[in-house]
C-alpha positions as CSV (number, residue, x, y, z in Angstrom):
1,X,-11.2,15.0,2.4
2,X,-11.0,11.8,4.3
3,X,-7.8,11.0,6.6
4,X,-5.0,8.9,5.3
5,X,-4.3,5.8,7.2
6,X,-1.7,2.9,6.6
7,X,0.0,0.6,8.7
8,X,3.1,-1.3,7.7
9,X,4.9,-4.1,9.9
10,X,7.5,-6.2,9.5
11,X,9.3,-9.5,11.1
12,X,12.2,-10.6,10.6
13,X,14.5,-13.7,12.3
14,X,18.5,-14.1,11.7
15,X,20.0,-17.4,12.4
16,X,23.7,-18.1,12.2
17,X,25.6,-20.8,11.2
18,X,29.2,-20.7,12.4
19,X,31.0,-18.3,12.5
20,X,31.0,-17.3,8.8
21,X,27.1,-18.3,7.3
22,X,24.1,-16.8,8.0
23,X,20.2,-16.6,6.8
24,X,18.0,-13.7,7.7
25,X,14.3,-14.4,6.9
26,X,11.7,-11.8,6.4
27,X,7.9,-11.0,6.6
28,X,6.7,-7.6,5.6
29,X,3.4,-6.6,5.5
30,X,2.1,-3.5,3.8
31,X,-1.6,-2.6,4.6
32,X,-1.7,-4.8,7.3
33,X,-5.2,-3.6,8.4
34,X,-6.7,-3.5,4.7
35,X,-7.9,0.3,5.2
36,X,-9.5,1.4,1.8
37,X,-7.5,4.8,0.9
38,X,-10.1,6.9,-2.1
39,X,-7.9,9.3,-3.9
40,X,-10.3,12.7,-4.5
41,X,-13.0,12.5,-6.8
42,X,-12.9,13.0,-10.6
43,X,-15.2,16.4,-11.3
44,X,-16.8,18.6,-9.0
45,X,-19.2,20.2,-11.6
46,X,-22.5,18.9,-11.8
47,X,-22.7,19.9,-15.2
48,X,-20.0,17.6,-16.4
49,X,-22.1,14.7,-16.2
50,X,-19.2,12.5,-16.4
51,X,-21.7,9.6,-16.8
52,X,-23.5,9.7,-13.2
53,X,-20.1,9.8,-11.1
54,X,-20.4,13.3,-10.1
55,X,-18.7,13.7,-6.7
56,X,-18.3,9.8,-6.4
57,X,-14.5,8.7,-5.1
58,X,-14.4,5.3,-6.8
59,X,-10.6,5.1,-7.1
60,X,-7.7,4.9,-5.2
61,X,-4.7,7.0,-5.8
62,X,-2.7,3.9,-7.1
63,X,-5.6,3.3,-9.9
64,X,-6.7,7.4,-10.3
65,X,-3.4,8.4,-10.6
66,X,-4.3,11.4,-9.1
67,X,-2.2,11.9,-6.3
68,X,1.6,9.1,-7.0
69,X,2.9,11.0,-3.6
70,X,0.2,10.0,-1.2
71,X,0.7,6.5,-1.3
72,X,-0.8,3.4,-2.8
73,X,-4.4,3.0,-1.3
74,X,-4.8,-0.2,-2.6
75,X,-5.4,-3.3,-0.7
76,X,-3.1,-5.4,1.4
77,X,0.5,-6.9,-0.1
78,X,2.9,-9.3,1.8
79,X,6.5,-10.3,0.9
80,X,8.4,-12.3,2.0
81,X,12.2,-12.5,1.9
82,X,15.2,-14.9,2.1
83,X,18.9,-13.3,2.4
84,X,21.6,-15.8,3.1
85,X,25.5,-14.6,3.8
86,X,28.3,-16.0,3.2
């Protein structure tokens, strides 16, 4: 089975105004290096056919469903936030 790699970074900036207001900005990036994560693949018996994807990992575990705990596998996502205090 393949390694698991994922990177995750985040930036964030805080500016105040006053003494009482305040905005905190946000950049967070989840699969930053876009590393393609294959869950495990579907059958191991040859037999099975399972319509020429015998031993073939296709999926990742966010589409598979085969492993929820390992992560999501899937490609890049970016958020971004706004937070302002009062």
């Amino acid at each position: 089975m393949p390694h698991y790699f994922n990177a995750d970074f985040s930036v964030s900036k805080e500016w105040k105004f006053k003494e009482r207001y305040s905005a905190q900005f946000r950049a967070e990036f989840f699969n930053i290096f876009n590393w393609t994560n294959f869950g495990p693949p579907p059958t191991l018996d040859p037999g099975a056919g399972a319509g020429g994807q015998f031993g073939c990992s296709c999926a990742t575990p966010d589409v598979a469903g085969s492993n929820p705990v390992l992560g999501s596998g899937g490609p890049r996502h970016i958020q971004f936030g706004l937070k302002l205090n009062w």
